[in-house]
ZATORLO-69602 format. One record per residue (C-alpha): residue in one letter; y, x, z. Coordinates in steps of 0.02 Angstrom, whole numbers, plus 32768, in hexadecimal, padded with zeros to 4 digits. Layout:
BEGIN
+-----+------+------+------+
| res |   py |   px |   pz |
+-----+------+------+------+
|   A |    Y |    X |    Z |
...
+-----+------+------+------+
END
This chain:
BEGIN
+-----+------+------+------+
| res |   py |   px |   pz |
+-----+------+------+------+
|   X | 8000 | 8000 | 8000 |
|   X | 80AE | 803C | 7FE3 |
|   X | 811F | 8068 | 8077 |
|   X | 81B6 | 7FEF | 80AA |
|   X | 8221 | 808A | 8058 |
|   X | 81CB | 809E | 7FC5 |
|   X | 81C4 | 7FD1 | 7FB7 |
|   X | 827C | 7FCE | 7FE8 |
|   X | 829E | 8059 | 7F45 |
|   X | 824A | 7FF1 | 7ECD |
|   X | 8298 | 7F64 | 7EF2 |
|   X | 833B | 7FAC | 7EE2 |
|   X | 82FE | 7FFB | 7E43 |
|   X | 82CA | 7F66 | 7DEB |
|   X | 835E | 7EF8 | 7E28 |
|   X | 83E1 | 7F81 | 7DC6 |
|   X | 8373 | 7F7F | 7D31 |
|   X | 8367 | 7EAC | 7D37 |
|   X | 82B0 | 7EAE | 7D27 |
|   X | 8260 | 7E17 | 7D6D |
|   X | 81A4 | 7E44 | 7D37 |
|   X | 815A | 7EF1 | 7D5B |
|   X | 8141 | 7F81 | 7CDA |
|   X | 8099 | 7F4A | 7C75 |
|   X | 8005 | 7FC9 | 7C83 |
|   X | 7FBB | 800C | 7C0E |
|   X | 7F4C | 8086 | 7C50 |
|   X | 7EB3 | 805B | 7CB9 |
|   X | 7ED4 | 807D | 7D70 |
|   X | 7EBF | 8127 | 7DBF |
|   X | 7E54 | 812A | 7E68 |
|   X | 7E0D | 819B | 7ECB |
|   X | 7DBA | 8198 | 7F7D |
|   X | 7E31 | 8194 | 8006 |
|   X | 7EC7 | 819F | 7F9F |
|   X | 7F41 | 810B | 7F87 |
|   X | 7F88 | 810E | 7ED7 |
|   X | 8041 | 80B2 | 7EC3 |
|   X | 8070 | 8089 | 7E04 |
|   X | 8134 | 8082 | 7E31 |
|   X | 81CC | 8058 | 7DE5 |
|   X | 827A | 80C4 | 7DC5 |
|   X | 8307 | 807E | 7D64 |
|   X | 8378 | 80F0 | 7D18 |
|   X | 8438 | 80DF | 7D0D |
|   X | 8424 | 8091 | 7C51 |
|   X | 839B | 800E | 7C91 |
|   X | 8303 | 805B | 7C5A |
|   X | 826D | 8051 | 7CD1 |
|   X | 8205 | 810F | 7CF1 |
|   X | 8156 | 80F5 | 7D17 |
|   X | 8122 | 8153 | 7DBF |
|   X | 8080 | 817B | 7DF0 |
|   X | 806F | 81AA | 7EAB |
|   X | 7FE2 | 81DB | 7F18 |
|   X | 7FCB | 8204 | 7FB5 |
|   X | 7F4B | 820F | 803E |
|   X | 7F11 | 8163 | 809B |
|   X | 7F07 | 817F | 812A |
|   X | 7F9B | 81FD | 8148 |
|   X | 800C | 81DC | 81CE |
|   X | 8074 | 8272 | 81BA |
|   X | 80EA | 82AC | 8147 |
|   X | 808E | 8318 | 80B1 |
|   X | 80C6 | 8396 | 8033 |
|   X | 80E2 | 8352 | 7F7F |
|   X | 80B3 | 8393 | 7ED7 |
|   X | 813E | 835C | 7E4E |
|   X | 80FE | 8370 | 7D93 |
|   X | 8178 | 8398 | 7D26 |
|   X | 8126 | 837C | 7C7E |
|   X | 8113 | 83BD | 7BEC |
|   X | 816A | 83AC | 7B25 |
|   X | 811B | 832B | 7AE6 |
|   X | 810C | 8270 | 7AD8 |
|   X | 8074 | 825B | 7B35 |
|   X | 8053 | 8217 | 7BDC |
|   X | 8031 | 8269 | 7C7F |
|   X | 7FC2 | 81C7 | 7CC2 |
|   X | 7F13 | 8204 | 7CE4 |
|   X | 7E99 | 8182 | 7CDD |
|   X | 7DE0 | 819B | 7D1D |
|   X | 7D8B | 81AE | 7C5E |
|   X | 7E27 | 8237 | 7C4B |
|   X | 7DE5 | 82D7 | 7BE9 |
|   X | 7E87 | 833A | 7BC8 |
|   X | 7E88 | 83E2 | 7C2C |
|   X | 7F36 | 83A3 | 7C95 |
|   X | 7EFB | 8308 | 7CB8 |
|   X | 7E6D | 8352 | 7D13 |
|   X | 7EE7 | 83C2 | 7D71 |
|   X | 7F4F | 832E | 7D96 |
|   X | 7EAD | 82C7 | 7DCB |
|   X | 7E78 | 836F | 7E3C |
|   X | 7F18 | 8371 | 7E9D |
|   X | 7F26 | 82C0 | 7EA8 |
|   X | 7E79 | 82E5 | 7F23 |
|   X | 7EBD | 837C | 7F6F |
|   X | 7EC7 | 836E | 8026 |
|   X | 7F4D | 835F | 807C |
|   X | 7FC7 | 8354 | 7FEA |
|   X | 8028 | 82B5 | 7F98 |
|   X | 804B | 82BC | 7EC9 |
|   X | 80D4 | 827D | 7E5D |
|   X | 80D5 | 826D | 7DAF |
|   X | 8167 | 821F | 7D36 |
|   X | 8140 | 81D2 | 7C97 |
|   X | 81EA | 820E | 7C17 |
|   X | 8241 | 8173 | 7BB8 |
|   X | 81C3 | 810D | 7B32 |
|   X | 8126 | 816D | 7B7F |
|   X | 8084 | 810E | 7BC8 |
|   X | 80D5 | 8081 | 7C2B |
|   X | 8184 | 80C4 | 7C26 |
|   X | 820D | 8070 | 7BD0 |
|   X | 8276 | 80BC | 7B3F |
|   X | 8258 | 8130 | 7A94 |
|   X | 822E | 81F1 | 7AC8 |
|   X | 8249 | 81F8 | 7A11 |
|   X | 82F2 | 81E2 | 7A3C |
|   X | 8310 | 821F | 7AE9 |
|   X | 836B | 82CB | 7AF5 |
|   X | 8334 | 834D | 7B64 |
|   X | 83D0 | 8336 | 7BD8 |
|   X | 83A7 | 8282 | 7BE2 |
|   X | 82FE | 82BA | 7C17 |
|   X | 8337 | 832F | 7C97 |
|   X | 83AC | 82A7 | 7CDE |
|   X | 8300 | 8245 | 7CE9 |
|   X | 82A3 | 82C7 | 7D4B |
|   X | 833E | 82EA | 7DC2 |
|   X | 833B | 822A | 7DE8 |
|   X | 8292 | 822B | 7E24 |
|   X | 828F | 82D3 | 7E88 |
|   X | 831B | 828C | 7EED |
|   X | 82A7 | 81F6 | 7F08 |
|   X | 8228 | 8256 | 7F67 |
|   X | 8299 | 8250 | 8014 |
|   X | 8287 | 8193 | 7FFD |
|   X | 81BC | 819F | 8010 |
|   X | 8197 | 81A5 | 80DE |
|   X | 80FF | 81FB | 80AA |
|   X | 815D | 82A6 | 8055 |
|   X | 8195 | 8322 | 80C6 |
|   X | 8248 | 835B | 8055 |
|   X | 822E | 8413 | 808A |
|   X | 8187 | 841E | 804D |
|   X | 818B | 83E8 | 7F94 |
|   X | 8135 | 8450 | 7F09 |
|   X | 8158 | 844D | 7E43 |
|   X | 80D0 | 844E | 7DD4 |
|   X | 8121 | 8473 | 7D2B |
|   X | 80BB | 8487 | 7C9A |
|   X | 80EE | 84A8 | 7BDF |
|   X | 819F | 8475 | 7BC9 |
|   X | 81BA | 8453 | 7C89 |
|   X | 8164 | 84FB | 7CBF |
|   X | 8203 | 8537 | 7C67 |
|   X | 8286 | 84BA | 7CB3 |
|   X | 823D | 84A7 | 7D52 |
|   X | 82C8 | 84FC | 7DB6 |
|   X | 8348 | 847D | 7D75 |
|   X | 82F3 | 83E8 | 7DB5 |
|   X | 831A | 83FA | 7E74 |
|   X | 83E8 | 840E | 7E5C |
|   X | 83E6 | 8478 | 7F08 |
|   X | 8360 | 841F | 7F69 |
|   X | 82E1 | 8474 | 7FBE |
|   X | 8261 | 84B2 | 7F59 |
|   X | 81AE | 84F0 | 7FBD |
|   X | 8164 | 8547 | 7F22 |
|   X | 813E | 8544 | 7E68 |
|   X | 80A9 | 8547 | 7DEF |
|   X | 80BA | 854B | 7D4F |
|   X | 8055 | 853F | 7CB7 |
|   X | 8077 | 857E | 7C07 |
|   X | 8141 | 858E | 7C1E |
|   X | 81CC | 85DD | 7BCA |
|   X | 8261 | 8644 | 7C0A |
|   X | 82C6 | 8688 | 7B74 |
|   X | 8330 | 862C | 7AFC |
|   X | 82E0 | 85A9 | 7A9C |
|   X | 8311 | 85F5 | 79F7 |
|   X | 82B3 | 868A | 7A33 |
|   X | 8229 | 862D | 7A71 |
|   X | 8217 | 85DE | 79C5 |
|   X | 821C | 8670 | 7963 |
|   X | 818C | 86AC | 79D3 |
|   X | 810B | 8601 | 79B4 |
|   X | 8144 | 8616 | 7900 |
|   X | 810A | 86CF | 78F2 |
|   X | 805C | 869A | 7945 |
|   X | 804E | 85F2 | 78DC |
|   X | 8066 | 8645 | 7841 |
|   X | 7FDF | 86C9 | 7868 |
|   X | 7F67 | 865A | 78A8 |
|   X | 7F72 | 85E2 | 780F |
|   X | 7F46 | 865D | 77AA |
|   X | 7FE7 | 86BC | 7763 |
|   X | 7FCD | 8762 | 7712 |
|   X | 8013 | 87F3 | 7794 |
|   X | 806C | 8843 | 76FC |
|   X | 80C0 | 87A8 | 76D5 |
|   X | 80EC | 8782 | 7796 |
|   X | 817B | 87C7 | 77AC |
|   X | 81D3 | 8783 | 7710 |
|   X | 8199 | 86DC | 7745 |
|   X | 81EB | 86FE | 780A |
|   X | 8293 | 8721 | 7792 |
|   X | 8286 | 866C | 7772 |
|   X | 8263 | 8627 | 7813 |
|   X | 82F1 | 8690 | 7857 |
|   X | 837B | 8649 | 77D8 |
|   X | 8335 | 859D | 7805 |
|   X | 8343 | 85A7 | 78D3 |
|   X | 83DD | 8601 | 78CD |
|   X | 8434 | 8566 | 786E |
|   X | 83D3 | 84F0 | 78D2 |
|   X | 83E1 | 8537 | 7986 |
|   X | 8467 | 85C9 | 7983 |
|   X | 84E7 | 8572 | 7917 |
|   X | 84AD | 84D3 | 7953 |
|   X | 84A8 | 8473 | 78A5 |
|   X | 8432 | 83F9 | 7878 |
|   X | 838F | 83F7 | 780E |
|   X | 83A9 | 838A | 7788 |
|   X | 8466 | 83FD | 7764 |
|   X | 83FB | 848A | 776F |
|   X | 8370 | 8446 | 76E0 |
|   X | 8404 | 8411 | 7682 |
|   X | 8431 | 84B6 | 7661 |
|   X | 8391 | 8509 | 766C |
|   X | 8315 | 84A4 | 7635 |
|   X | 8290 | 851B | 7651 |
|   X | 8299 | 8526 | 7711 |
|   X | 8264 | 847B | 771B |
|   X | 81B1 | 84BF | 770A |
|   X | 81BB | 8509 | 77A2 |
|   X | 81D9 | 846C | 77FB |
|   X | 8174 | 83F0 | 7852 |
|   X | 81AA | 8327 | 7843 |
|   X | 8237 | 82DE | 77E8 |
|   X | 82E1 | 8337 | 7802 |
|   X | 8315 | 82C4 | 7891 |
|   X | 8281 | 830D | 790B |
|   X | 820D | 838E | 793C |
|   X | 8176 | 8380 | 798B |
|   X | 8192 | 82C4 | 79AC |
|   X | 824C | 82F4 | 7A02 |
|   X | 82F1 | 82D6 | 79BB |
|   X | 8356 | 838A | 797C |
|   X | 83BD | 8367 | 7A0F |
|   X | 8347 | 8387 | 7A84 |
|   X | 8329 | 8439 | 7A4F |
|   X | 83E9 | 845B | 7A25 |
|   X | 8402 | 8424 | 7AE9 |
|   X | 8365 | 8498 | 7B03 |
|   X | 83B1 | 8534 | 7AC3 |
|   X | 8454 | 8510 | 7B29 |
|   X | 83F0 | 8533 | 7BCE |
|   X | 83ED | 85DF | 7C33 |
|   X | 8349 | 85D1 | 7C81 |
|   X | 8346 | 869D | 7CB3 |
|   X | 83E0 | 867B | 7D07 |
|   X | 837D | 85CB | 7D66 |
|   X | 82F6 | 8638 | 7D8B |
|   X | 8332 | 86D8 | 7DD1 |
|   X | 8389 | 8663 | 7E44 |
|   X | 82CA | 8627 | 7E96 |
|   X | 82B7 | 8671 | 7F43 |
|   X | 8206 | 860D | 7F5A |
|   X | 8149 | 862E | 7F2F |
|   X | 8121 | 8617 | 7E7E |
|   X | 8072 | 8624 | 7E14 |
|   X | 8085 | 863F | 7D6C |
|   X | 8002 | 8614 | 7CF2 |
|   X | 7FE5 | 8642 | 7C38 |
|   X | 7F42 | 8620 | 7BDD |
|   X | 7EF0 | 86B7 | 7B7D |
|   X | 7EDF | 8642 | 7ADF |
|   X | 7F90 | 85F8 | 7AE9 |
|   X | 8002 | 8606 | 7A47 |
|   X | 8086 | 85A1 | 7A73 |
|   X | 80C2 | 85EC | 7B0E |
|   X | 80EB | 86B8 | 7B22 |
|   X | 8093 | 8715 | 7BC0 |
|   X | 8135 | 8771 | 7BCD |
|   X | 81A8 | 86DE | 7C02 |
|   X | 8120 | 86BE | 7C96 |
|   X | 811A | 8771 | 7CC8 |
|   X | 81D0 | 876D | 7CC7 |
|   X | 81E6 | 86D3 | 7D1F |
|   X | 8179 | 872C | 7DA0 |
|   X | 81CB | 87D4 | 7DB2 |
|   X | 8286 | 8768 | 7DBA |
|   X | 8239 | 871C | 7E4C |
|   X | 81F0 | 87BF | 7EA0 |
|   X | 8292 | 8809 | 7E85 |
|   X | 82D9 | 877E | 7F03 |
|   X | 8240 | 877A | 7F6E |
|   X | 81BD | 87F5 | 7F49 |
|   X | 8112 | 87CE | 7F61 |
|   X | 814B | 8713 | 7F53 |
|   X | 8100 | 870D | 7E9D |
|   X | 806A | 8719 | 7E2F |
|   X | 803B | 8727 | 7D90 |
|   X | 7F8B | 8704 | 7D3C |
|   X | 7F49 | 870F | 7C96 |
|   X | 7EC2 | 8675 | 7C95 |
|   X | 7E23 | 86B2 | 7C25 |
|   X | 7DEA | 864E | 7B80 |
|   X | 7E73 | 85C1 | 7BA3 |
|   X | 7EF7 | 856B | 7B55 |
|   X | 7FB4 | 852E | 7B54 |
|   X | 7F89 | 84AF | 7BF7 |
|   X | 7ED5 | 84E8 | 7C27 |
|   X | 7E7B | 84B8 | 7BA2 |
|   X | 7DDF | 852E | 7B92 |
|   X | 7DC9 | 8564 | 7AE6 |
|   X | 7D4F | 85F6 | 7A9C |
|   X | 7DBB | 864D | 7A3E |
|   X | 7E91 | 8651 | 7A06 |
|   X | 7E55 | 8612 | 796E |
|   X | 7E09 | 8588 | 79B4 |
|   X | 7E9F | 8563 | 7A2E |
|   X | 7F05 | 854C | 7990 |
|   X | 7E7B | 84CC | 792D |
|   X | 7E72 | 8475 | 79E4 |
|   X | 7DB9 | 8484 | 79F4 |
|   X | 7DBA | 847F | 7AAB |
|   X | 7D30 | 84A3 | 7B25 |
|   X | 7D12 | 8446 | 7BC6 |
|   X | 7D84 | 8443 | 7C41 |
|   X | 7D74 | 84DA | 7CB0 |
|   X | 7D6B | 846E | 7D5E |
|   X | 7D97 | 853A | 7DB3 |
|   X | 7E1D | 8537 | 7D7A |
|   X | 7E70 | 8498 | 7DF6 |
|   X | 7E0D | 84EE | 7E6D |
|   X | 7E76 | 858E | 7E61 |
|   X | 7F29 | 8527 | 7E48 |
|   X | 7EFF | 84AD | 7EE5 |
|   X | 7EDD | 853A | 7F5A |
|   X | 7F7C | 8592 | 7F3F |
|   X | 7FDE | 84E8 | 7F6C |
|   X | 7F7B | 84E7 | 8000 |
|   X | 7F9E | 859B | 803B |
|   X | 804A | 8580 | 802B |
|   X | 8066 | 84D0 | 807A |
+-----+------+------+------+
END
């Protein structure tokens, strides 16, 4: 059952959005023993409901540490039903269980039961989202406000220091995250894509000339795709989706993107942090996690780690090969793996 808070929040929530029926589902429910699951509610400013999935221990009568997800890139939800086979969802569905510990996850605009079009949501708008529920967690009389943890993984293991706004933060983990520019970031996926689908080496670096003309218009001089094609007709090769959106997201979103200073976010951190980068992952640099780590040392040393995770993926997914990261042929789900990430929350509670 929800506390009177949490009821109280919801209620407030709904009544600024004027929503007289809930959020449908559309998932099937998530349970697990002892846990209570709460599907809530969180209106934001323009009157869109968030879906929130929150768990916590039943029979806790103490205040518990919380793990926050900040999620990833992409348009697809964080819900994690019981016939869930995706590698996060079984992280998500492994902390959910982890003793001692309460979960919140956010569903962005126009994903799973949210309201909206992430097609059409900018990252700032995004942010905004995440911000809105963090500050919810002091309404929960379950979450202890000095012991909350951010699980970030993809996109949000890179953003994950904005999402606070100067509230306590107990620790970090993050999974597959980026810390330089996003035009550098870019040019760094491009190199690998290229390779791995199959691009001569000699011809590589002609090719890169391309991709550099085409992210320096997009995301240093900030113009837009279909301008760019316009004049060079040729880039537009290089691009995934019409000229309106990448990767499901609006050209905003990575023009706002490039605007951040996440080295400067980061060597800011004072707090634990564990970051993770798969062995097989080609979207996401090792360097920006061993630099997020030794930014954080450099504040606190000791206070961060660093691991290389064998034969895995961009978020866990066990693979037998790079190559076979990049098709998508996953393996099963390497259950170690939670093991590994739920122990370190529970050292550091």
């Amino acid at each position: 059952m929800k506390t009177n808070a949490a009821l109280l929040v919801t209620f407030l929530l709904l009544a600024q959005a004027g929503a007289a029926a809930p959020l449908p589902r559309k998932t099937a429910d998530e349970s697990y023993p002892g846990v209570t699951v709460q599907y809530e509610e969180m209106a934001l400013p323009a009157g869109q409901r968030l879906r929130l999935i929150v768990t916590h221990p039943s029979s806790t009568r103490s205040r518990l540490p919380v793990i926050f997800v900040a999620g990833w890139l992409s348009c697809d939800s964080i819900a994690a039903p019981p016939n869930s086979l995706g590698a996060p969802q079984q992280l998500f569905r492994a902390l959910a269980q982890l003793p001692g510990f309460a979960t919140v996850r956010m569903d962005k605009p126009g994903v799973g039961d949210s309201e909206g079009d992430c097609g059409a949501t900018d990252f700032d708008s995004e942010l905004a989202a995440y911000r809105q529920a963090f500050r919810h967690l002091a309404d929960y009389s379950f979450a202890d406000p000095q012991r909350v943890f951010v699980l970030g993984l993809s996109n949000g293991a890179g953003f994950a220091p904005l999402v606070a706004q100067g509230a306590p933060v107990r620790g970090y983990v993050v999974i597959g995250g980026w810390i330089k520019t996003w035009f550098e970031h870019m040019l760094e996926i491009e190199r690998r894509r290229l390779a791995l689908s199959g691009t001569p080496a000699s011809a590589l670096n002609a090719r890169m000339q391309d991709v550099e003309q085409l992210y320096g218009a997009y995301l240093l001089e900030q113009q837009s795709p279909r301008s760019i094609f316009a004049r060079r007709p040729a880039l537009q090769a290089l691009w995934e989706g019409d000229p309106e959106h990448q990767y499901e997201r609006p050209v905003s979103y990575y023009q706002q993107l490039q605007r951040l200073d996440l080295m400067q976010a980061w060597a800011a951190v004072k707090v634990p942090l564990l970051a993770l980068h798969g062995e097989f992952d080609w979207i996401m640099s090792r360097a920006d996690l061993e630099l997020m780590a030794e930014l954080v040392n450099h504040n606190a040393p000791g206070a961060a780690r660093f691991m290389e995770l064998p034969r895995t993926g961009h978020t866990l997914e066990h693979y037998a090969s790079l190559e076979d990261a990049y098709a998508g042929k996953a393996l099963a789900f390497d259950a170690e793996l939670a093991r590994q990430i739920g122990a370190w929350f529970t050292q550091q509670r």
